[in-house]
C-alpha positions as CSV (number, residue, x, y, z in Angstrom):
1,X,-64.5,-47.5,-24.7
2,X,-66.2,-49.2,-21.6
3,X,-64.6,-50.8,-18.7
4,X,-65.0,-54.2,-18.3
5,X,-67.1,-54.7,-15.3
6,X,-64.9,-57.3,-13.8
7,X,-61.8,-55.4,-14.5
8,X,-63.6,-52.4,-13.2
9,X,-64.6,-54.1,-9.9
10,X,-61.2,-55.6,-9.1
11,X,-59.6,-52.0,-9.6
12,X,-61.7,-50.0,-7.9
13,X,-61.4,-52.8,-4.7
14,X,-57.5,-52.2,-5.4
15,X,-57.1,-48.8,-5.1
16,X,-60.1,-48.7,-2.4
17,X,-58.0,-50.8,-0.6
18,X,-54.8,-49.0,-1.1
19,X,-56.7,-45.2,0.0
20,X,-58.0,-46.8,3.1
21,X,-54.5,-48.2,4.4
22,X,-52.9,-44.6,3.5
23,X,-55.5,-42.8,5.5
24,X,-55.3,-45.5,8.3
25,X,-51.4,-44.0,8.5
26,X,-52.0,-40.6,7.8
27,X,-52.2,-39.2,10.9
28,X,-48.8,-40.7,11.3
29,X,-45.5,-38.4,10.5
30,X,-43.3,-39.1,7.8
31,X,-39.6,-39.4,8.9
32,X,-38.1,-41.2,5.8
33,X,-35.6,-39.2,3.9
34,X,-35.1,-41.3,0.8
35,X,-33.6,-39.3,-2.1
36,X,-35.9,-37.8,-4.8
37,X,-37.3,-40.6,-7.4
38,X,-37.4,-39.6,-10.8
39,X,-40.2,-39.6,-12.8
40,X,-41.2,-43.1,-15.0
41,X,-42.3,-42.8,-18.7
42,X,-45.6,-43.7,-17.1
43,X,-46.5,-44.7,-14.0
44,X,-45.9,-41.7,-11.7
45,X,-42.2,-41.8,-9.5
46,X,-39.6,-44.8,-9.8
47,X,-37.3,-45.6,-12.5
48,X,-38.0,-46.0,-16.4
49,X,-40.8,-48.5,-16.2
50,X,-40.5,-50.2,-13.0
51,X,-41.6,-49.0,-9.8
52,X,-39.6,-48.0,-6.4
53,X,-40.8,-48.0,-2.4
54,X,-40.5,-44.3,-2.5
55,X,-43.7,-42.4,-3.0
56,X,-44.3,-38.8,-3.8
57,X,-44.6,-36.5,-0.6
58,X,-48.0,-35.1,0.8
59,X,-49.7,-33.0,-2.3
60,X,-46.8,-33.0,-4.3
61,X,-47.6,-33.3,-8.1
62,X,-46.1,-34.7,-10.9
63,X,-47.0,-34.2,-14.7
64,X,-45.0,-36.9,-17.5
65,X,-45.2,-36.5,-21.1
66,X,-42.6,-39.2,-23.1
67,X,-42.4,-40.6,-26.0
68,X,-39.6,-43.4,-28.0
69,X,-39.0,-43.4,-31.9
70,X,-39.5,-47.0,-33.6
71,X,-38.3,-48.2,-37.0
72,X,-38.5,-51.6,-38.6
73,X,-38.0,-52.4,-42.3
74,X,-40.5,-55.2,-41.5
75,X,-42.8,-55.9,-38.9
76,X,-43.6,-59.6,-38.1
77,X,-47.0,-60.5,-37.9
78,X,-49.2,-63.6,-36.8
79,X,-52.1,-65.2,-36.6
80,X,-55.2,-66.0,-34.7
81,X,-53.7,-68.3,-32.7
82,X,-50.2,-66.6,-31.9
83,X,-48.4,-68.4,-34.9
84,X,-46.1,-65.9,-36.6
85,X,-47.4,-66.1,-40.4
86,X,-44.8,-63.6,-42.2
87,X,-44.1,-59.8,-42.3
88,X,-45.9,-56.5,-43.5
89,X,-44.3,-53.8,-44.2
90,X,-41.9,-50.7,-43.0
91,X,-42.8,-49.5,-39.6
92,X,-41.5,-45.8,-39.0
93,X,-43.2,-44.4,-35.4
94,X,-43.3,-42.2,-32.4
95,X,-45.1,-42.9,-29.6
96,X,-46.3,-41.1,-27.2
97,X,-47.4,-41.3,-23.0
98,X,-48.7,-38.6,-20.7
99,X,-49.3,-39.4,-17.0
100,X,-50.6,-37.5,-13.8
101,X,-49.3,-38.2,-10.2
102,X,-49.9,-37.2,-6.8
103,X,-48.5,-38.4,-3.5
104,X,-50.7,-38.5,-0.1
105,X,-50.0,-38.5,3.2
106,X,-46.6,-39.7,2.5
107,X,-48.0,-42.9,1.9
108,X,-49.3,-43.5,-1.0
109,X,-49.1,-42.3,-4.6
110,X,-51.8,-42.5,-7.3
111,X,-52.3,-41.3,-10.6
112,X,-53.4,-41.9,-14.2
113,X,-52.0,-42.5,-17.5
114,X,-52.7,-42.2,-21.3
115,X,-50.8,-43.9,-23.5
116,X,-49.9,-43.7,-27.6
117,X,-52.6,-41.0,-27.4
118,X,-53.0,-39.1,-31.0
119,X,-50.7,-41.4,-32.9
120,X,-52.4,-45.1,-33.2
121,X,-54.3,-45.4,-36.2
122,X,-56.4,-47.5,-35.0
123,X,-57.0,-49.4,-31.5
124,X,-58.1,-46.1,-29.6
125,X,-55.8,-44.7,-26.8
126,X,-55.0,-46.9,-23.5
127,X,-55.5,-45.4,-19.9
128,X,-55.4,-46.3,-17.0
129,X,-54.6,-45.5,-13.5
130,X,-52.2,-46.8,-10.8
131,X,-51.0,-46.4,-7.1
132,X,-48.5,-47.6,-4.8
133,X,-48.8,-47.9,-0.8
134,X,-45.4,-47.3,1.2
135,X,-45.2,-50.4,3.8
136,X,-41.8,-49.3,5.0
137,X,-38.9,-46.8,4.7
138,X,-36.1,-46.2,6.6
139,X,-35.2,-42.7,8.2
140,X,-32.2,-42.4,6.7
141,X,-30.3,-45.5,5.0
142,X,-31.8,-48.7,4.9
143,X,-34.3,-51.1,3.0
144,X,-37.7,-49.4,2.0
145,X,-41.1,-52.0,1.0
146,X,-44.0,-50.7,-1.2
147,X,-46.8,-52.6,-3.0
148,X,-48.9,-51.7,-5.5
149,X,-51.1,-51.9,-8.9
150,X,-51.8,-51.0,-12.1
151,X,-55.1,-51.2,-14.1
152,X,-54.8,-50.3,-18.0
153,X,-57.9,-50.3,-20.2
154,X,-58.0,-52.8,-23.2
155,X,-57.3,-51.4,-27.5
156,X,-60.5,-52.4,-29.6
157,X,-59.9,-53.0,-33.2
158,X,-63.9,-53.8,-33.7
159,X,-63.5,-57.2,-34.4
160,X,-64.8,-59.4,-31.6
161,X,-61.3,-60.3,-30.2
162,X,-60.5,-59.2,-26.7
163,X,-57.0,-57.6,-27.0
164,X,-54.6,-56.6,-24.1
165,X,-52.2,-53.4,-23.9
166,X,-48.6,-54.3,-24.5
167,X,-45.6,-52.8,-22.1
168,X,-45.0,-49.9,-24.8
169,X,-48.1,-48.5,-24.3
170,X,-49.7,-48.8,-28.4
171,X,-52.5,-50.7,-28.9
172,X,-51.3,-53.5,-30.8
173,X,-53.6,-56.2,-32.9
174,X,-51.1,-58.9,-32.8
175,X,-51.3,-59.3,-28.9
176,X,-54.4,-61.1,-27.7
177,X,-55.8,-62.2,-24.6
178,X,-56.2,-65.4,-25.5
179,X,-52.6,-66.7,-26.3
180,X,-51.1,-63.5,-24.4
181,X,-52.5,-63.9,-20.9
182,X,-53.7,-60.6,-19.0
183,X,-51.9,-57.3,-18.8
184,X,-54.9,-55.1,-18.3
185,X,-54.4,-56.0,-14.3
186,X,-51.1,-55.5,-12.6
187,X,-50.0,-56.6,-8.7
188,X,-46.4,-56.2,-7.5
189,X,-44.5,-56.1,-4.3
190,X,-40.8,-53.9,-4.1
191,X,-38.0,-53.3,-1.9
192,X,-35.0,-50.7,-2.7
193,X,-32.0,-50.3,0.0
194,X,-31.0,-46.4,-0.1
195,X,-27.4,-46.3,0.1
196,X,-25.9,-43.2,0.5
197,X,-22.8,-42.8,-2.0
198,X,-19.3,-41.5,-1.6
199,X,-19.3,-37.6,-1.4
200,X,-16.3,-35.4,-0.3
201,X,-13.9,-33.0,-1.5
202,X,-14.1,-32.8,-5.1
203,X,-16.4,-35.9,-5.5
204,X,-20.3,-34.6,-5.5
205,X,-23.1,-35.4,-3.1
206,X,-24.3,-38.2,-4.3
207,X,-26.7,-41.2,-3.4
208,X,-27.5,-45.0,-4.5
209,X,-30.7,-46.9,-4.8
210,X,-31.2,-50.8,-5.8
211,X,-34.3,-52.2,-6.4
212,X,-35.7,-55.6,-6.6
213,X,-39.7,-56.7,-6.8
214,X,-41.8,-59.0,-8.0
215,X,-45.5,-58.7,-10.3
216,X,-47.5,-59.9,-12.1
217,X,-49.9,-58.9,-15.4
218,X,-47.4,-56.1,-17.4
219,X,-44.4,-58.1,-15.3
220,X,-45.1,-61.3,-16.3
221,X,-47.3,-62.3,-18.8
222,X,-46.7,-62.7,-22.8
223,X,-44.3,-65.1,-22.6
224,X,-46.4,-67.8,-24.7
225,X,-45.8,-65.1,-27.8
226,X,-42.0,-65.3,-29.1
227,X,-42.5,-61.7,-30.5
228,X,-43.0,-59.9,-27.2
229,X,-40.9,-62.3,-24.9
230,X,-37.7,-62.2,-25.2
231,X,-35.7,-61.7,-21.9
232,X,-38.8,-62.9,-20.2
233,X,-37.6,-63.1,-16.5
234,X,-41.1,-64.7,-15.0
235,X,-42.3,-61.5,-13.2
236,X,-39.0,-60.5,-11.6
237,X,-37.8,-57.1,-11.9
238,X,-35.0,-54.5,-10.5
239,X,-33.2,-51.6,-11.2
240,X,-30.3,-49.3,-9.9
241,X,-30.6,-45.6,-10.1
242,X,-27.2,-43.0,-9.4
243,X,-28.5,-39.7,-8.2
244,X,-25.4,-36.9,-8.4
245,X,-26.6,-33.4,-6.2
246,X,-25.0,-31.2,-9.7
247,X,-26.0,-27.8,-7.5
248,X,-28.5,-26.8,-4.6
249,X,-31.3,-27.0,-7.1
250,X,-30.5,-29.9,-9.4
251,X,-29.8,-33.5,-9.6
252,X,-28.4,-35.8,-12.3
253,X,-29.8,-39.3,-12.3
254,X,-28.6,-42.5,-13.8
255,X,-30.4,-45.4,-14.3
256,X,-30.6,-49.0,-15.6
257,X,-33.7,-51.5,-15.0
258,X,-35.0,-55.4,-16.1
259,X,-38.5,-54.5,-16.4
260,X,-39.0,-58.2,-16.7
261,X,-38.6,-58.5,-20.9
262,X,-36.0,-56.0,-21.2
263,X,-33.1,-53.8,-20.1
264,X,-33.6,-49.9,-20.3
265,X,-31.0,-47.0,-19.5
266,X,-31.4,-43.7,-19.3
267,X,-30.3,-40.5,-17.6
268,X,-32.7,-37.4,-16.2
269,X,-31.6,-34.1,-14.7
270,X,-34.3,-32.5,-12.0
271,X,-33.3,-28.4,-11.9
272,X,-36.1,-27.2,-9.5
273,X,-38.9,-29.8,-10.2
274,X,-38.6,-29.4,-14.1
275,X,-37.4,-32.7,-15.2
276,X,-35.7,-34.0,-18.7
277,X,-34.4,-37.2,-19.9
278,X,-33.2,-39.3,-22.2
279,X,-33.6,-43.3,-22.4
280,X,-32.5,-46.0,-24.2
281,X,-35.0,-49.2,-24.5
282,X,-34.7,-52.7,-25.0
283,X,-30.6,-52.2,-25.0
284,X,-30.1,-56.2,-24.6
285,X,-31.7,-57.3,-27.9
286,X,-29.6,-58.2,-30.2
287,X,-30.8,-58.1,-34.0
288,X,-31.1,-61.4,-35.7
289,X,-29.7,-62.3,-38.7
290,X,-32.8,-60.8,-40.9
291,X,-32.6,-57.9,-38.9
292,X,-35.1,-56.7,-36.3
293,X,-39.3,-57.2,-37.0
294,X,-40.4,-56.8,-33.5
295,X,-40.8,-53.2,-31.8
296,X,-40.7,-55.1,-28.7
297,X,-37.3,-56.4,-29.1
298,X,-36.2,-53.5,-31.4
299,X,-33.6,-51.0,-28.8
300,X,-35.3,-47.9,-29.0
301,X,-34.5,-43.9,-28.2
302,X,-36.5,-42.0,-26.2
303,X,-36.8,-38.4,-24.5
304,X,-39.1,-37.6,-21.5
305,X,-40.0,-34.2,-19.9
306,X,-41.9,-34.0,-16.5
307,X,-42.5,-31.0,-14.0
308,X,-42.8,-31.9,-10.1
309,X,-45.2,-29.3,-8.2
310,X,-44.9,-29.0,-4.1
311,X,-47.3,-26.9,-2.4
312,X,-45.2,-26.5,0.4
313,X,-42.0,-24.9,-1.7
314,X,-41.4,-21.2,-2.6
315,X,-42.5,-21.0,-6.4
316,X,-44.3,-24.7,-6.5
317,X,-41.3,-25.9,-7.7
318,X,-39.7,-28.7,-5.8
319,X,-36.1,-28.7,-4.9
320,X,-34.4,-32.1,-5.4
321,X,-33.9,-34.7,-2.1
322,X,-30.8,-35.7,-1.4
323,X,-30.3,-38.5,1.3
324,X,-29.5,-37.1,5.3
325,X,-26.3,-36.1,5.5
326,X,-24.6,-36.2,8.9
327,X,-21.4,-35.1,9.8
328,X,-18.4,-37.8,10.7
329,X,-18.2,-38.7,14.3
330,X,-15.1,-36.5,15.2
331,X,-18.0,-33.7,14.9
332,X,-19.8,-35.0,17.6
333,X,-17.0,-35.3,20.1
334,X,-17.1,-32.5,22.7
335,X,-14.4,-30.5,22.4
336,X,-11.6,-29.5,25.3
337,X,-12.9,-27.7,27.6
338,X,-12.2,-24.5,28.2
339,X,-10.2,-24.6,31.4
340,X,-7.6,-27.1,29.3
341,X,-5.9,-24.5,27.6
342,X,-6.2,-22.0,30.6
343,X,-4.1,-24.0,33.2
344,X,-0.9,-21.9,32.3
345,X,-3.1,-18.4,33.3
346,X,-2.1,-17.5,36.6
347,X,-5.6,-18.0,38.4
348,X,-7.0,-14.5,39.8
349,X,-9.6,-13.8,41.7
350,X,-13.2,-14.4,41.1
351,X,-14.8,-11.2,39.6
352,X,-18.0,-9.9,40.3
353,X,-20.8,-11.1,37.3
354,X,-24.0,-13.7,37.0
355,X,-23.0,-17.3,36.1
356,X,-24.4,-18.2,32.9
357,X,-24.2,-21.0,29.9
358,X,-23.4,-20.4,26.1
359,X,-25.2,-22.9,23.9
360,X,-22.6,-23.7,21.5
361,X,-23.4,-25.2,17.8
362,X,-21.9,-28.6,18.9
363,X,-25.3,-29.0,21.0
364,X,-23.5,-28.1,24.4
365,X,-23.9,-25.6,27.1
366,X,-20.4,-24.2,28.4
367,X,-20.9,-22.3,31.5
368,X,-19.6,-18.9,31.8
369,X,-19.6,-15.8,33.9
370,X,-21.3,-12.4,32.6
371,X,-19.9,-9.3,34.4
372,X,-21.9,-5.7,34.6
373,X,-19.8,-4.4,31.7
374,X,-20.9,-7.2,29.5
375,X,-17.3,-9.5,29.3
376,X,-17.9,-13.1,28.8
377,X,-15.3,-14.5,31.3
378,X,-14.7,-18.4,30.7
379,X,-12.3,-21.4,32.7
380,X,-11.5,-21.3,36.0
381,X,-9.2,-18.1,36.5
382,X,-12.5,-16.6,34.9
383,X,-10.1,-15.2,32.5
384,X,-11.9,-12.3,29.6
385,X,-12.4,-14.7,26.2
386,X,-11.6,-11.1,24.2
387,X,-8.5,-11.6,25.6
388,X,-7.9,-14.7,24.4
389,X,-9.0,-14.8,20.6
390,X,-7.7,-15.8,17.8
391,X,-5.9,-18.3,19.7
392,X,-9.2,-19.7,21.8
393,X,-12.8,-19.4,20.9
394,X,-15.9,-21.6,21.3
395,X,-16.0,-24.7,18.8
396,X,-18.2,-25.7,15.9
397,X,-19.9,-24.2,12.4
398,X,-21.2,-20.9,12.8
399,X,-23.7,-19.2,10.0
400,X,-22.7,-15.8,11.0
401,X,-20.2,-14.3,8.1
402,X,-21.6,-17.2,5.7
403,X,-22.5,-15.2,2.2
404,X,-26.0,-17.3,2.6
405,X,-26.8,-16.0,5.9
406,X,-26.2,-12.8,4.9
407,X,-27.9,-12.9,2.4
408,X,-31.1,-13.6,3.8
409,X,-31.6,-16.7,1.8
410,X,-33.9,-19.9,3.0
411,X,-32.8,-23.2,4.3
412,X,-33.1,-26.3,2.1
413,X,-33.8,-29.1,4.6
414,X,-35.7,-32.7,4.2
415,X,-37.5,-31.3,0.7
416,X,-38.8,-28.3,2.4
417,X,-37.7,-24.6,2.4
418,X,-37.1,-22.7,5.7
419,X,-37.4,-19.1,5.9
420,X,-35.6,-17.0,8.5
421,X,-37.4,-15.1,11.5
422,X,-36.3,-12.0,12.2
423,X,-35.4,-12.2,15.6
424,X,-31.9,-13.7,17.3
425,X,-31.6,-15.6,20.7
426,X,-30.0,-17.6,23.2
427,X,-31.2,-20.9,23.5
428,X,-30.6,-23.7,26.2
429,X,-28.7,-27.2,24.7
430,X,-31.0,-29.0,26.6
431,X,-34.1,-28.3,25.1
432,X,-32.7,-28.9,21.2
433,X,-31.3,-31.8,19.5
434,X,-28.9,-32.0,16.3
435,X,-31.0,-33.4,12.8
436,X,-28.8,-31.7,10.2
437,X,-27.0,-29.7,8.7
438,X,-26.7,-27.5,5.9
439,X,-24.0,-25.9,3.5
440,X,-21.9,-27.2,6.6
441,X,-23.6,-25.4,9.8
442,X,-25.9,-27.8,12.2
443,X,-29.2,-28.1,12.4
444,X,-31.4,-28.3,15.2
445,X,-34.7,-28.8,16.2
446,X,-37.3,-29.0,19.3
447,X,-36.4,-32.0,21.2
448,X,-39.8,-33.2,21.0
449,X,-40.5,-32.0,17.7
450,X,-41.8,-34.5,14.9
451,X,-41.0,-35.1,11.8
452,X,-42.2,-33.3,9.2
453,X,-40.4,-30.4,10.7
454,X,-41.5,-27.1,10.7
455,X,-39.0,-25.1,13.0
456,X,-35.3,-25.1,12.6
457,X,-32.6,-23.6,14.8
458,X,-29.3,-22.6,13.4
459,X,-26.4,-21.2,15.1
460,X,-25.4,-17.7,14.3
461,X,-22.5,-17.2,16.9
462,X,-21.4,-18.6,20.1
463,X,-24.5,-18.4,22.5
464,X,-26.6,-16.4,19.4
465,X,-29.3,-18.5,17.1
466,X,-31.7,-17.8,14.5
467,X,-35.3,-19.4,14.1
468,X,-36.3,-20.7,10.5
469,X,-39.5,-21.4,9.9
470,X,-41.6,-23.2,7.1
471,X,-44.2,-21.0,5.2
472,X,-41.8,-17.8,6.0
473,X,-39.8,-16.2,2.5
């Protein structure tokens, strides 16, 4: 099958276009922290069939193969002009789509796709390739903007007729560039606002996405052909996804999308990059009183499984992205002072021992006095703080005693894993700042670290931290 020359032209210029603008930002860092997309039946990360502002991180890979089941006692069919003439017979197949993805620089994502390969009895298979430029996306919640194409070869049933793919991916003779309009070349703008969800006590971690976009070619046309448009929606389309953290490695997502013809559902579960799902397609068509003859308007089951692969993660397997979680307020407010609950204790005194300051894991350094035989001596009577646990220690989250500390076991943090350094350390407030937190200890990093990060600092005990590094087990 050759490419058009035109059609070759005009995608080659898109994606050339779409490459230059991601390496034009690639020297710059990524800070967005939008959850995990899933993966679409076949067009790299978004929804079902419609696309997201997310892309795929840096070098992270994605592999798709889905596929729906399709039944019709009849199948309508029509004639040169569009005009349906009657009906043929039984229709009874499975369809299937593979697709490769890759995400670069954080900034773009491009990939190709095959579709109905080694099932259409005729037609040949139809690929393709597509990409998607991220414009804009928030650091945490917020409103992200993408744009981006797609560019699908044309079926060829050897007859003279200049056919054009359909949105379900199987060459079909009945759809024809002529009456139909162009599909082979697709532009389309998105934005999606990244909410995060209600999470807490017995309610899981758990984050919201709505999208809303607007395209043409697969989006828009075939509405001239009452077989393939029903729901038309003139090139609008959105979509609302529920992603549910079900454990540190896996996430349940929910979804429901107007592609702009049709309303799909579905549900996929991401357990360490390896990805299954289930969808339901064209849910809003209603048979008519002869019963369905369209597999366009026909609701249809369908079953995806995809693996995600991140160079940067222990194994290749990527660990689900939640949404930036930081802690209420109340965390952030200093807490009392030491000398506040000393004013009672007689003051004595001042001992003999080097002033110093213990960097606490609320991000603050208390100042305290170090005698020769090692006693930390806090508030103004300078009174021993051995003396005065239970009842009085330093605030905030510490990792020490934590089974996963103990354990030796990495950091999950922004979709990267954190190994820990063997050495422990004071560290001065001043030079860190707060960007986390995890299984509910802070996080800190450089204060003039970017983003992505590469160092963490957690707090072990009072004064005591631990360095995690990327790249380390």
């Amino acid at each position: 099958m050759r490419l058009p020359r035109a059609g070759a032209r005009v995608a080659s210029a898109a994606l050339a276009t779409a490459l230059a603008a991601a390496l034009a930002w690639g020297a710059a860092p990524a800070v967005a922290q939008s959850p995990s997309m899933p993966s679409t039946l076949r067009y790299g990360s978004g929804l079902l069939d419609i696309p997201v502002s997310s892309v795929l991180p840096h070098l992270n890979l994605t592999g798709t193969l889905s596929g729906f089941w399709v039944s019709l006692d009849h199948r309508v069919e029509v004639d040169e002009y569009g005009n349906e003439i009657g009906f043929s017979g039984p229709v009874d197949d499975f369809h299937t789509d593979g697709s490769l993805a890759i995400g670069l620089f954080d900034r773009l994502e491009v990939g190709s796709s095959l579709q109905s390969f080694g099932g259409a009895s005729s037609g040949g298979d139809i690929w393709g390739f597509f990409g998607r430029v991220r414009i804009w996306e928030p650091v945490d919640q917020g409103l992200g903007l993408a744009a981006g194409a797609r560019w699908l070869s044309h079926p060829d049933f050897g007859d003279g007729v200049e056919y054009v793919p359909g949105r379900l991916g199987f060459p079909d003779e009945r759809l024809a560039r002529s009456y139909t309009g162009g599909t082979n070349l697709t532009f389309y703008g998105v934005a999606t606002a990244y909410l995060r969800g209600f999470d807490g006590g017995p309610i899981p971690e758990n984050d919201m996405t709505f999208s809303v976009g607007y395209g043409s070619g697969m989006f828009h046309a075939g509405g001239k052909l009452d077989l393939y448009s029903a729901g038309h929606a003139n090139g609008w389309f959105f979509g609302t996804s529920l992603n549910v953290a079900t454990s540190t490695q896996s996430v349940l997502t929910l979804m429901a999308e107007h592609n702009g013809f049709d309303v799909n559902v579905g549900a996929q579960v991401d357990w360490g990059g390896l990805r299954v799902g289930a969808h339901w397609l064209a849910s809003n068509h209603s048979p008519p009183s002869g019963g369905h003859s369209s597999e366009y308007e026909k609701p249809k089951l369908g079953l995806l499984a995809s693996v995600a692969i991140c160079p940067n993660e222990r194994g290749f397997r990527c660990r689900p992205r939640m949404m930036r979680r930081v802690e209420p307020d109340t965390v952030f407010i200093p807490p009392p002072p030491p000398d506040t609950v000393l004013l009672s204790v007689e003051a004595a005194p001042i001992p003999e021992g080097e002033p110093a300051a213990v960097c606490i894991s609320t991000g603050q350094n208390v100042p305290v006095r170090i005698t020769t035989a090692g006693d930390t001596l806090v508030g103004p009577g300078f009174t021993p703080l051995a003396s005065l646990r239970p009842e009085l220690d330093f605030a905030g989250n510490y990792a020490g005693g934590a089974f996963w500390y103990e354990n030796g076991d990495p950091v999950s943090f922004e979709g990267y894993t954190f190994g820990r350094a063997p050495d422990a350390f004071p560290i001065d407030c001043n030079q860190i700042l707060r960007v986390g937190v995890f299984q509910g200890v802070p996080l800190f990093a450089d204060i003039a670290a970017e983003r992505p990060l590469v160092m963490l600092f957690v707090p072990v005990r009072p004064g005591i931290w631990r360095r995690y590094e990327r790249g380390l087990p």
